[in-house]
N, C-alpha and C positions, 0 to 999 in steps of 0.2 A: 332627134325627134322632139316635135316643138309639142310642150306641155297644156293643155286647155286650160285656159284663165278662168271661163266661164261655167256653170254649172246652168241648169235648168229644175227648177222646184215648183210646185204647186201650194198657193193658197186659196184652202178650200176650192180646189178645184182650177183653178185659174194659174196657168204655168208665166211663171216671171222669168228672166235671166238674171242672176247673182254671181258676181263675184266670187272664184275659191277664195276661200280660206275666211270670208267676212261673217257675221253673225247673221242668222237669220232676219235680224231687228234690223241692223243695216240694211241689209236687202229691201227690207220694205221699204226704206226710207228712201233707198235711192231710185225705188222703182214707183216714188209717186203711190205707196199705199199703208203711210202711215197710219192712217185711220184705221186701220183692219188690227192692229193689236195696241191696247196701251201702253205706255213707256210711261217712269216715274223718276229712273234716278239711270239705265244705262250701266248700270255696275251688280247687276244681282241681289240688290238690298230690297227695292220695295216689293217685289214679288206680280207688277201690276202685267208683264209682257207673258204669263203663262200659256203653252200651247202644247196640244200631243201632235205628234208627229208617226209617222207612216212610214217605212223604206222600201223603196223598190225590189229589193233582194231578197223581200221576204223577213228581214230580222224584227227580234221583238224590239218593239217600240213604246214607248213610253210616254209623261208629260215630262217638260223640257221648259227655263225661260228663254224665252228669244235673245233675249240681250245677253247669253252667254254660249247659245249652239247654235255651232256652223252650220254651212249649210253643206250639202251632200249634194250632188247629183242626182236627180231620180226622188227626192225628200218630196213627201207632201207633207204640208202643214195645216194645223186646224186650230182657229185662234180658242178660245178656254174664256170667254168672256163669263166671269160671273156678276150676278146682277149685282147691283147696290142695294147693302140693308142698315135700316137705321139703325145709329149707335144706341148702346144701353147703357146707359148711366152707373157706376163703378159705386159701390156702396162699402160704407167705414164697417171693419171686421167681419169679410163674408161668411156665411155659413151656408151648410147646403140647401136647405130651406130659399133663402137669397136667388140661388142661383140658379134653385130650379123654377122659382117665379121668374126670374129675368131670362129664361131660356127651357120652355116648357119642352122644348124637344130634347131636351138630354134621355128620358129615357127610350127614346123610342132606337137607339142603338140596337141592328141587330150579331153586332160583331165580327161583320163580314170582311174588315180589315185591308179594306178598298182604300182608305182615308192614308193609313199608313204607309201603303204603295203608291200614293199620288204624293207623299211630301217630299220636295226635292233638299229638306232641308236633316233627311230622319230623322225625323220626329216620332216619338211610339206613339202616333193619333189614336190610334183605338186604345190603347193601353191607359194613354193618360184620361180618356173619356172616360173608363171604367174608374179613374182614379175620382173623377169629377162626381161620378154617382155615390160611391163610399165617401164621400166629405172629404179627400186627403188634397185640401185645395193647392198647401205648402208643395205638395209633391207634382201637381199639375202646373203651378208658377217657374216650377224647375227645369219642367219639361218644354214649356214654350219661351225658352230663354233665346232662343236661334230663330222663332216662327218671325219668316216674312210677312205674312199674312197677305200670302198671294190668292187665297179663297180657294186652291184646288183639293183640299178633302172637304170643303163645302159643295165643292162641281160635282164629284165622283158620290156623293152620298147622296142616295136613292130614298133614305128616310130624312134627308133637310135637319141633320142632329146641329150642325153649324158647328164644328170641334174650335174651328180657330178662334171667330167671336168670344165663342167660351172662354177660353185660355187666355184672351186677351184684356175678355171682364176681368176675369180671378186675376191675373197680373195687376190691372190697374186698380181695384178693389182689394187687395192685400200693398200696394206700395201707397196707396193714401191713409190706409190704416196706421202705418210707422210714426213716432212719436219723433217726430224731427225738430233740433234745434230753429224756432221759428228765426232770427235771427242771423242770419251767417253773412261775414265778413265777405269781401270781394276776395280777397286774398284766401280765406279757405276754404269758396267756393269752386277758387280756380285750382285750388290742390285738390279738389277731389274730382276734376276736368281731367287734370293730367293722370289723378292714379286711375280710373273706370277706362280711358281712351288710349290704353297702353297699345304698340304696336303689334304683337305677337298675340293671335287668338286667343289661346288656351288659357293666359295669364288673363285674358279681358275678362273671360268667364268666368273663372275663378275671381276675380278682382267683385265682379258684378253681383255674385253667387253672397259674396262673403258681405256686399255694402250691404246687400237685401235684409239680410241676417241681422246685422249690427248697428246700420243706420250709417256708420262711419268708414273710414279707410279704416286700413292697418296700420299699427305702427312700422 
């Protein structure tokens, strides 16, 4: 019995032919419709190819990046475009006062924990949003240490609270803050290259967790 190479999929509505076993994001690409989702990096890092997806059989379905789910037979796809919003400016030792000027929508959080169910990264989006309203910014910086900042619990929020934005202020507004040796050699810039860019996840984060903290490697 000769196995079908091909599959049949629907974006928004419009059925393409794809390849088993390729990536959604391939499929478009070779079907002449790149333009229907954005691509940044093809590997799951920048978060820009996010889509939900539909199944013919009825299963639940969920948001998905193209650039890492197959395609199925019978799949509808629906691309997740969120708009573009201007950057906000990172300010030296945030507080919550700061952050609730720089993003008046924090409190309109109704805690419906939609945010949390769209991050393909889990992330506790609502959890750390409530962190963001108590001041615990330290503990909100921790939380988006994985955020791709693919915009989808900004898509799924019905009150426009913007979690990721946030998280990414607080990140960048708590690492400009650290009292870093202004000065640093080529050579123990490149040591702290290789300690942060370690091969193995779990060490990265921990390696990453602990620079934040101390400004430095470990011994």
């Amino acid at each position: 019995m000769t196995t079908k190479t091909t599959v049949e999929i629907k974006i928004s509505g419009e059925a393409i032919q794809a390849q088993r076993g390729e990536t959604i994001l391939h499929a478009l690409w070779a079907a002449g419709m790149a333009e229907r989702v954005k691509a940044g990096c093809d590997g799951g890092v920048c978060g820009a190819c996010t889509v939900t997806l539909r199944y013919s059989d009825g299963r639940a379905a969920g948001t998905e990046l193209a650039c890492m789910k197959s395609v199925e037979d019978g799949m509808e796809v629906f691309p997740c475009a969120v708009e573009e919003d201007a950057a906000v400016a990172p300010v030296v030792n945030p507080q919550l006062p700061a952050l609730q000027a720089a993003f008046p929508t924090l409190d309109r959080c109704t805690k419906c924990g939609s945010c949390t169910a769209a991050c393909p990264m889990s992330i506790p989006v609502m959890d750390s949003v409530l962190r963001m309203q108590a001041g615990e910014l330290a503990a909100v910086a921790e939380d988006f240490t994985t955020c791709i900042h693919c915009g989808l619990c900004r898509f799924v929020c019905e009150d426009k609270v913007k979690p990721h934005n946030m998280g990414l202020w607080v990140r960048r507004s708590l690492g400009m803050s650290r009292n870093f040796v202004a000065a640093k050699t080529q050579d123990a810039a490149e040591q702290e290259w290789q300690y942060l860019l370690a091969d193995d996840r779990e060490l990265r984060l921990q390696r990453a967790r602990h620079f934040r903290q101390s400004g430095g490697i470990a011994p």
